[in-house]
C-alpha positions in Angstrom: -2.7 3.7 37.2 -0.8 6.6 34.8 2.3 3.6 34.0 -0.9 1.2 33.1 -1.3 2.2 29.3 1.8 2.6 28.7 2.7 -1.6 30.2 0.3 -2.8 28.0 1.7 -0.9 25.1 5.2 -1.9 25.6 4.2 -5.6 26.4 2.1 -5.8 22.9 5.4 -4.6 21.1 7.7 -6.8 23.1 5.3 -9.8 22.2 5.0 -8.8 18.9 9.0 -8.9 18.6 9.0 -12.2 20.6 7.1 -13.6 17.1 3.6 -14.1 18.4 0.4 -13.7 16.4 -0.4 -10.1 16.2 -4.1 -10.6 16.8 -3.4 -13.3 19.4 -1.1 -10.5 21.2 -3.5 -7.4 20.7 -6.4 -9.5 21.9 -4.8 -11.5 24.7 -2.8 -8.6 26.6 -5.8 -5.9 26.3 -8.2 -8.9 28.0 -5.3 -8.9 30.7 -4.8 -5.6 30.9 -8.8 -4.8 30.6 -9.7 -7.2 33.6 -6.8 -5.5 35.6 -8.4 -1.8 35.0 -12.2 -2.8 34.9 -12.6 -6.2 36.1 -15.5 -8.8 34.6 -17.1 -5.2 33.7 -14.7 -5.5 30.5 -16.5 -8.2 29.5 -19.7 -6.1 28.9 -17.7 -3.4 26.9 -16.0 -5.7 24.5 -18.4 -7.4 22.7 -20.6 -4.0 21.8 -16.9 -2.2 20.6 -16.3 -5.6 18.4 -19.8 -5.9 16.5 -19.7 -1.7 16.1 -16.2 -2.4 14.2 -18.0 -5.1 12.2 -20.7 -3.3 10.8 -18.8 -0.8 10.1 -19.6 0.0 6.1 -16.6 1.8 4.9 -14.7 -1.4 6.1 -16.7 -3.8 3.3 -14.4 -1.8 0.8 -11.6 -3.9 2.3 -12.7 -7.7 0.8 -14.4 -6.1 -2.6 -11.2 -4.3 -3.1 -9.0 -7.5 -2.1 -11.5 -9.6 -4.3 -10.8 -6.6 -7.4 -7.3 -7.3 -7.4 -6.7 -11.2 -7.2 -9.2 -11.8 -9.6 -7.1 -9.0 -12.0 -3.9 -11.1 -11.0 -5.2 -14.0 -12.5 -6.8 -12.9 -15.4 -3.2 -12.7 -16.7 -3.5 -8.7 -17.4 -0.5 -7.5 -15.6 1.7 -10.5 -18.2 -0.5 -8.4 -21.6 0.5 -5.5 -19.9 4.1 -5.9 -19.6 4.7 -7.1 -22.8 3.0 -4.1 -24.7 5.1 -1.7 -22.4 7.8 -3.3 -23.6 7.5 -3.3 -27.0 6.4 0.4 -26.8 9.3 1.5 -25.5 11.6 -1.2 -26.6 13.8 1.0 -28.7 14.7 3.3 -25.8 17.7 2.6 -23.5 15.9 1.4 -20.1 12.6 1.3 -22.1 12.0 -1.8 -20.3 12.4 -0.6 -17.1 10.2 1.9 -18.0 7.7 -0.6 -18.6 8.1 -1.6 -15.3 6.9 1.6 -13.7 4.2 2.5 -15.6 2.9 -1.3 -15.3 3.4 -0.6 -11.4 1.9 2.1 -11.9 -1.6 0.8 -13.4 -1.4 -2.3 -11.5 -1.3 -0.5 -8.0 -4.2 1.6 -9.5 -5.6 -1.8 -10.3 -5.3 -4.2 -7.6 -3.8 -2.2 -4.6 -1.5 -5.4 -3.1 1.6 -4.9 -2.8 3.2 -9.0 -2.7 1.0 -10.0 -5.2 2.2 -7.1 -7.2 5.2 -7.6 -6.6 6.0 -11.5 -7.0 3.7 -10.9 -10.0 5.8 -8.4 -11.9 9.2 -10.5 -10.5 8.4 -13.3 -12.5 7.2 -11.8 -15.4 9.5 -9.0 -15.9 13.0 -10.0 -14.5 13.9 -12.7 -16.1 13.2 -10.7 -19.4 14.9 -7.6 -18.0 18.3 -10.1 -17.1 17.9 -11.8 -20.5 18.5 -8.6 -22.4 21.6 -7.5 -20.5 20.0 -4.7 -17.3 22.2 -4.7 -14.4 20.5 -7.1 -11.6 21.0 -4.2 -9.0 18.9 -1.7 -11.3 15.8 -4.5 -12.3 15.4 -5.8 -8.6 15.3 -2.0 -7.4 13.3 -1.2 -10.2 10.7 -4.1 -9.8 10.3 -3.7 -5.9 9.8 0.2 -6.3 7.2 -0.5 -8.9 5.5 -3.2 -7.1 5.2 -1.0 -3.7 3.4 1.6 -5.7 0.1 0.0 -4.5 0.5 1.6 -0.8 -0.1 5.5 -2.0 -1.6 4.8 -5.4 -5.5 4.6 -4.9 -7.5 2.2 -4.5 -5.2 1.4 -2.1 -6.4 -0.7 1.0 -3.5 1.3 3.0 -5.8 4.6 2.6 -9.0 2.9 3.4 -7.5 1.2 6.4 -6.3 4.7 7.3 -8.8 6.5 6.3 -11.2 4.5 8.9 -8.8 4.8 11.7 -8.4 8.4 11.4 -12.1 9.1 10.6 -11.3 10.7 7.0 -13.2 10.0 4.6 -11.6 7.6 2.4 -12.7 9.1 -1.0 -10.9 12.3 0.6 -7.5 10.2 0.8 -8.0 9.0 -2.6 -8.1 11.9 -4.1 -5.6 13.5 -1.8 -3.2 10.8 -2.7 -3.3 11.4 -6.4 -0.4 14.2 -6.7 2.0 12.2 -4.3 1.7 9.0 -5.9 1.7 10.9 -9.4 5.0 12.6 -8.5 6.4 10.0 -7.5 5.8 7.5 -10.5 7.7 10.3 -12.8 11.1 10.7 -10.2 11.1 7.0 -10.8 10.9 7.5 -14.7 13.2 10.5 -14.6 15.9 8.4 -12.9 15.9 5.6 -14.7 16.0 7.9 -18.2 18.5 9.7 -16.7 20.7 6.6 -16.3 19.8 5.9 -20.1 21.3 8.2 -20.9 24.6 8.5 -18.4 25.1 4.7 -17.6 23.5 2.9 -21.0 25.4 0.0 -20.5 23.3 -0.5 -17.5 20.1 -1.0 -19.2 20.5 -2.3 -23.1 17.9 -1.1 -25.6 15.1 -4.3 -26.9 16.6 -6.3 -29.9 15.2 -4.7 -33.3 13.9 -8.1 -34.7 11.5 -8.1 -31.5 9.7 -5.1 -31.9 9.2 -5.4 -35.8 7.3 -8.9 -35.2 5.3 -6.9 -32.6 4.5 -4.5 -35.3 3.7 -7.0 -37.8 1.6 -8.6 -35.6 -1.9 -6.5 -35.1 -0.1 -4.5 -32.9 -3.4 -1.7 -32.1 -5.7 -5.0 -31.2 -2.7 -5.8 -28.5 -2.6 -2.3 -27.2 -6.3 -1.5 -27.1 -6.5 -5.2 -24.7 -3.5 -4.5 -22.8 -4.1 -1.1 -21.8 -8.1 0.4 -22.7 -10.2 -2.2 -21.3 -8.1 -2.2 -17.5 -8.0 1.6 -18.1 -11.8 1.8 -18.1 -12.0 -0.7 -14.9 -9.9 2.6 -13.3 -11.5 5.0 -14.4 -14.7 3.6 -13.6 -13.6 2.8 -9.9 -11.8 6.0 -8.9 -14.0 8.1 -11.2 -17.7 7.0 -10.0 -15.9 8.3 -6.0 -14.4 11.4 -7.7 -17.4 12.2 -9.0 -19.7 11.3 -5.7 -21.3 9.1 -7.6 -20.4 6.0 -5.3 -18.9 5.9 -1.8 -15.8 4.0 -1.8 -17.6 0.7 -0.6 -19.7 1.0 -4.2 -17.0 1.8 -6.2 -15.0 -1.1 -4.8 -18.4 -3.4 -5.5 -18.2 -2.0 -9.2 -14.7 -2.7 -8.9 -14.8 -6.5 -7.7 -17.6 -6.7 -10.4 -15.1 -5.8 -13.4 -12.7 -7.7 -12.5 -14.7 -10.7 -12.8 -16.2 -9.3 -16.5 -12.5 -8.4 -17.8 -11.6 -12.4 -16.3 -14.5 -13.2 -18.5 -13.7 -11.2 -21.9 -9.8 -13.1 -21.1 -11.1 -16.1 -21.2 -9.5 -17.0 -17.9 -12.9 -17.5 -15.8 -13.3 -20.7 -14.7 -14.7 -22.4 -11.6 -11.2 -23.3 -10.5 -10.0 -19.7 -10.7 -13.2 -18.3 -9.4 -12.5 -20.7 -6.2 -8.7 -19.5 -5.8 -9.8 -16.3 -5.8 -12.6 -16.6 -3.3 -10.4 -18.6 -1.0 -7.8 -16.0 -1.4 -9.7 -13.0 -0.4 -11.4 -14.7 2.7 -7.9 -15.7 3.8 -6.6 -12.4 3.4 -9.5 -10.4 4.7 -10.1 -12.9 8.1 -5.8 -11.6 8.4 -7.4 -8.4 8.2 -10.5 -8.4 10.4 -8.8 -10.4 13.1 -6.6 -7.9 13.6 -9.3 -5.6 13.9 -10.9 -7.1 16.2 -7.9 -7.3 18.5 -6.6 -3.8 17.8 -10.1 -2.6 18.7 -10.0 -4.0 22.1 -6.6 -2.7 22.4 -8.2 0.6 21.8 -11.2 0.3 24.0 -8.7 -0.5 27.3 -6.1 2.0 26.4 -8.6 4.7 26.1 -11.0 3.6 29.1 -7.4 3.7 30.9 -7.2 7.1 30.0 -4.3 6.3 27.9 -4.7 9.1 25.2 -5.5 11.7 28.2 -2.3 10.6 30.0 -0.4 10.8 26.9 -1.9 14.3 25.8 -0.9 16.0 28.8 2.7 14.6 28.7 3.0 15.7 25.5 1.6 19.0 26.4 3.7 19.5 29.6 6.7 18.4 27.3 5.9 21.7 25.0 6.4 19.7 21.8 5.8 21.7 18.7 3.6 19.9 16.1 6.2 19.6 13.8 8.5 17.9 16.0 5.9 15.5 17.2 5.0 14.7 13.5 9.0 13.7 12.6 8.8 11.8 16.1 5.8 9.5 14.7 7.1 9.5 11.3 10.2 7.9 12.8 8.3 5.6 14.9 6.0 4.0 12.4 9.2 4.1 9.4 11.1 1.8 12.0 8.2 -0.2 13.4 7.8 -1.3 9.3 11.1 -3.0 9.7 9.1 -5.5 12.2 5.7 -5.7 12.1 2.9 -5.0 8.9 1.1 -2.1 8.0 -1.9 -3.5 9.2 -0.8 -3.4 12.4 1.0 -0.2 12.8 -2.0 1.2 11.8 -4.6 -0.4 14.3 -2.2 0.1 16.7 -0.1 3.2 16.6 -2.5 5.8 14.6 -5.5 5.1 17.3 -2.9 6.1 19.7 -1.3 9.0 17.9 -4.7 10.4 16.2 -5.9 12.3 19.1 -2.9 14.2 19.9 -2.6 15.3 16.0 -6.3 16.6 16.1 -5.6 18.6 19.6 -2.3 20.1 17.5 -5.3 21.9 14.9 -3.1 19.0 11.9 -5.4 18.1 9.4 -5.6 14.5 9.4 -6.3 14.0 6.0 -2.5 15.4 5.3 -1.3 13.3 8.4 -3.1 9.9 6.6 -1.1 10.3 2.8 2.4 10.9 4.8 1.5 7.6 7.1 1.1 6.0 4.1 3.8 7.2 1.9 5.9 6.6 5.1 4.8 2.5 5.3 5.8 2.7 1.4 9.3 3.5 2.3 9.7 1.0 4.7 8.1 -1.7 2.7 11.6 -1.1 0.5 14.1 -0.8 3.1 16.4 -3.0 4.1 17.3 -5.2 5.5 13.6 -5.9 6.5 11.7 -4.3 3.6 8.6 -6.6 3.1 9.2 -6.1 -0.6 12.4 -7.4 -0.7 11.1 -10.4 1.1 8.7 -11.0 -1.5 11.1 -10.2 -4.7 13.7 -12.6 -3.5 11.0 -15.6 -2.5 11.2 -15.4 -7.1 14.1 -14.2 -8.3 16.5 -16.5 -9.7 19.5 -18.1 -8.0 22.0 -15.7 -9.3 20.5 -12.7 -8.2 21.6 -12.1 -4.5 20.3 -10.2 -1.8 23.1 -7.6 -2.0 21.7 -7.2 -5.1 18.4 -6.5 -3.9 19.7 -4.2 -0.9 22.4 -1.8 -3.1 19.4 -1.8 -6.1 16.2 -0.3 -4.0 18.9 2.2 -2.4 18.1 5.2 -4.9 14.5 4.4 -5.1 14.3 4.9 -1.0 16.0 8.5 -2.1 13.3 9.1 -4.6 10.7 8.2 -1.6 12.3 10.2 1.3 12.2 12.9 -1.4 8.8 13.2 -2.6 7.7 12.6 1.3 9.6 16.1 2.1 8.4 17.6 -0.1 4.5 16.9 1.0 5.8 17.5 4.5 6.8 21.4 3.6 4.3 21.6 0.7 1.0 20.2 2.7 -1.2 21.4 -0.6 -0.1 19.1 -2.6 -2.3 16.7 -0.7 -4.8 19.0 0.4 -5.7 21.2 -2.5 -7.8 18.7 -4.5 -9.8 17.5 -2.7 -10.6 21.2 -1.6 -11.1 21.9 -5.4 -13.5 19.2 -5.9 -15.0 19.5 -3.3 -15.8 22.9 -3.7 -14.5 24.0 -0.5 
């Protein structure tokens, strides 16, 4: 009975590798498993653990969120955007890589997913960075680095995904989130000025006649619509949570309802877009919830096998120091990202893993940011970075995959960087919320 859990976690990963569906595989082998342990008794169980997932509230962040940022996608914001950055920093060497960044930057602060962020900034901006001369290796890294900045950078739907598994609350990861995904946003932009200035050939400054027509032409009125009015739609979103005005689940309803206002004052609202959109957040949020539902009845068999327990006291017998149980999960979940999606790995590994962190005294909220800034890494890495999927599904025909591979390398530095130093510096992440919060 000990060897039970641990089957029907090895079978779910060995499916999962085998290509099936992951909510198919969570569902199907914890039924198995479940009748195997229980018997028709399972049958009771399930359907009270499935409707208590349902309803749960923080959870309706998830489609408002999702809703927030395809409706910014096409409201053709990230495209203003972009071409204001550029312009801005045009006369620097690597100005328009610096674009990139930042535009990652608000867009991940905007919309929170990752391939459309992605695809969306690959067509926009790297046919214009290739035009004026960058080195394919330094715009693919730079674009997929930028575009991944939507795991840590809240709202993310990483950190509310999290923060409901690990019962934080998710305006605690938000805020805790800030510094990390702050810091790492200026290592980006400190490397890339730094190879301004040592390797300029790399990254050619923007043709003078350019810029002077974008002064010429009302260049204020293009700043103020580029970057003020999707600035507010932030501010609003992360500041009504900050603030305790709004729980997250408000704040992303204020959010969704923004988006569709800014789509308005565009002029890109229509009923065709407004259907795209709708149809593309019910897809993406039944991907979501159907995964839910099977990682929740993975969960209810593994625990009502005493999995956790079992697990606990091996762990316990082992004498594994805390630290050395956080590097083994940290290396756990940074390779299962080569395989499977951060959806899964969190419905199925943190439920698991959760337990034996709170019976170590580890603050979870701490433990939630490094999950997340750990996914972010392996979003980038090849050769199965999800990122680099999406970036070469767009770029053109003579860009290659080595490019993409050799350009994200020193990025995945930047990352592994900024995640050691949260892991010695745990106050980064912790200390504001504890200041706002007035703890």
């Amino acid at each position: 009975m000990e060897m039970l859990p641990f089957i029907m976690f090895a079978a779910v990963f060995l499916m999962l590798l085998l290509g099936y569906p992951v909510a198919l595989t969570l569902g199907g082998v914890s039924v198995i498993f479940g009748i195997l342990a229980f018997g028709t008794d399972f049958f009771s169980l399930l359907p009270l653990r499935i409707w208590g997932t349902m309803t749960n509230y923080v959870l309706l962040a998830v489609p408002l969120f999702v809703f927030m940022g395809v409706m910014l996608e096409k409201s053709g914001i990230a495209e203003k955007l972009l071409e204001t950055m550029g312009m801005l920093f045009g006369r620097f060497r690597g100005g328009l890589a610096i674009s990139v960044v930042i535009v990652g930057g608000l867009l991940a602060a905007s919309t929170g997913i990752v391939g459309a962020t992605v695809v969306t900034m690959g067509l926009m901006s790297l046919p214009a960075m290739l035009k004026r001369g960058y080195d394919p290796e330094l715009a693919t890294g730079t674009i997929a680095a930028s575009g991944t900045l939507g795991q840590i950078i809240p709202p993310s739907i990483v950190l509310v995904l999290l923060g409901s598994t690990l019962n934080v609350s998710v305006g605690d990861m938000f805020i805790g989130a800030i510094v990390p995904g702050f810091l790492l946003v200026c290592l980006y932009l400190l490397y890339i000025t730094g190879l301004g200035v040592f390797r300029p050939e790399l990254m050619p400054a923007m043709p003078v006649a350019e810029i002077q027509a974008f002064k010429g032409d009302k260049p204020w009125k293009t700043i103020v619509e580029a970057f003020v009015i999707p600035f507010m739609l932030v501010i609003a979103v992360l500041g009504s949570i900050f603030a305790g005005i709004a729980s997250p689940t408000e704040a992303a309803a204020i959010g969704a309802f923004g988006a569709l206002l800014l789509t308005l004052f565009q002029r890109k609202l229509s009923l065709d877009v407004l259907k795209s959109v709708m149809r593309e957040t019910t897809w993406l949020t039944s991907m979501v919830f159907i995964i839910l539902v099977g990682a929740s009845a993975f969960a209810l068999v593994f625990r009502g096998m005493d999995g956790d327990r079992y697990l606990s006291e091996m762990i316990v017998q082992a004498n594994l120091q805390p630290e050395l149980f956080l590097v083994i999960v940290m290396t756990g979940v940074f390779i299962a990202g080569f395989f499977i999606d951060f959806i899964e790995i969190i419905f199925i590994v943190v439920p698991v893993v959760a337990p034996i962190f709170t019976l170590f005294g580890v603050d979870l909220l701490w433990v939630g940011v490094l999950l997340a800034m750990n996914l972010q890494a392996s979003f980038l890495t090849p050769p199965f970075g999800f990122s680099l999927f999406y970036l070469k599904g767009v770029v053109p025909k003579e860009v290659t995959t080595g490019h993409l591979y050799r350009g994200i390398i020193p990025f995945i530095i930047i990352q592994f960087i900024v995640l050691v130093l949260v892991i010695l510096f745990p106050e980064l992440v912790t200390l504001l919320p504890e200041v706002l919060s007035g703890r």
